[in-house]
C-alpha positions in Angstrom: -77.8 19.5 5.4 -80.9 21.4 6.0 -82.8 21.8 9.7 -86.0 23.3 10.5 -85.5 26.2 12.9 -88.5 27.8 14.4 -90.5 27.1 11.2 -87.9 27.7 8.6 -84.9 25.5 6.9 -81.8 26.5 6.6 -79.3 25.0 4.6 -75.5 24.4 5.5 -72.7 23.2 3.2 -69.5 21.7 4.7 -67.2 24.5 5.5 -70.3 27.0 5.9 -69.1 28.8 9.0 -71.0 32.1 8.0 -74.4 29.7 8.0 -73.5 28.1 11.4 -73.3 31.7 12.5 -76.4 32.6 11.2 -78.2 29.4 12.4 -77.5 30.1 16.0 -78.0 33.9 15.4 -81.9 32.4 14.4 -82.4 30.7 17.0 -81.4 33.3 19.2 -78.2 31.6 20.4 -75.2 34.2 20.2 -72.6 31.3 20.6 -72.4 27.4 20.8 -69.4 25.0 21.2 -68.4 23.2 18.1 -66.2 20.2 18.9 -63.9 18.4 16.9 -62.5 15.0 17.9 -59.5 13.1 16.3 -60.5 10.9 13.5 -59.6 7.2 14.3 -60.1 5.6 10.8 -56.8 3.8 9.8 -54.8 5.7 7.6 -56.8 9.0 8.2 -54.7 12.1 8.4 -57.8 14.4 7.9 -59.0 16.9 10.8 -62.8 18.4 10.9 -61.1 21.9 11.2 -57.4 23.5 10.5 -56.5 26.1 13.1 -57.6 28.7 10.5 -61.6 27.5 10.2 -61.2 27.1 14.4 -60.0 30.9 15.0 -62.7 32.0 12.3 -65.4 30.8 14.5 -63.3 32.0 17.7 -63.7 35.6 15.9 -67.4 34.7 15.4 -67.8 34.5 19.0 -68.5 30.4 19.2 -66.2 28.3 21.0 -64.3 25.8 19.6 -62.7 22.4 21.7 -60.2 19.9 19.7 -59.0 16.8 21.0 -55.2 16.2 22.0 -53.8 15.4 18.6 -56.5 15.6 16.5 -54.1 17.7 14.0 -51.2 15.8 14.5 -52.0 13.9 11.3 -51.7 17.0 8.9 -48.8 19.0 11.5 -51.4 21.3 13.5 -50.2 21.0 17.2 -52.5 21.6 20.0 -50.6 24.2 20.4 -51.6 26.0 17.3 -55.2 25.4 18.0 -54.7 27.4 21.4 -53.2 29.9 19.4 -56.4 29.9 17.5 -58.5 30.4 20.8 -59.7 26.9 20.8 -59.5 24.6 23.7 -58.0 20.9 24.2 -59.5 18.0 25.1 -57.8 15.4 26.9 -60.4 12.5 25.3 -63.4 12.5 22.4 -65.5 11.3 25.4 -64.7 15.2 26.4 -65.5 16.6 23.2 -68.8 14.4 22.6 -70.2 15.4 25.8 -69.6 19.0 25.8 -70.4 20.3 22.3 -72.9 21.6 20.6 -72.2 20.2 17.1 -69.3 18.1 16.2 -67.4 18.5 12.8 -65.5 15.5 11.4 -64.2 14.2 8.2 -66.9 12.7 5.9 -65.0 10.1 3.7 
């Protein structure tokens, strides 16, 4: 996906956390909120972001919010995402309204 930012593109792959990083860094931004809801296709188990990828932005200095259960389907508890540093959303509504960019699974 590529964006124009004060003049310039800049390209980010999926799973590009450095290039999130440096995005907001551009635009002179030192954090944002990335959001991840729970997917609601049927028979999707996927999640935008494992704990792992959510404590990597943590230690990047964003903040990261995850709906109740969005890791359920591959056996990430919300608990493990709050051991991550990210916060929990009761609903996606909560998620949706609050983030800066939301990461979900592209099928």
């Amino acid at each position: 996906m590529a964006q124009q930012v004060q003049g310039m593109f800049v390209t980010m792959r999926a799973g590009s956390i450095g290039a999130v990083t440096v995005l907001f860094r551009i635009m002179g931004r030192i954090e944002m909120l990335v959001g991840v809801p729970k997917e609601i296709k049927t028979r999707e188990f996927r999640v935008g972001l494992v704990p792992s990828s959510a404590a990597e932005l943590v230690n990047r200095g964003h903040q990261v919010l995850v709906e109740t259960n969005a890791g359920i389907g591959i056996g990430a508890s919300d608990d493990e995402y709050r051991a991550a540093g990210a916060d929990i959303a009761a609903t996606a509504s909560d998620v949706f309204a609050k983030a800066d960019m939301i990461v979900k699974v592209k099928e």
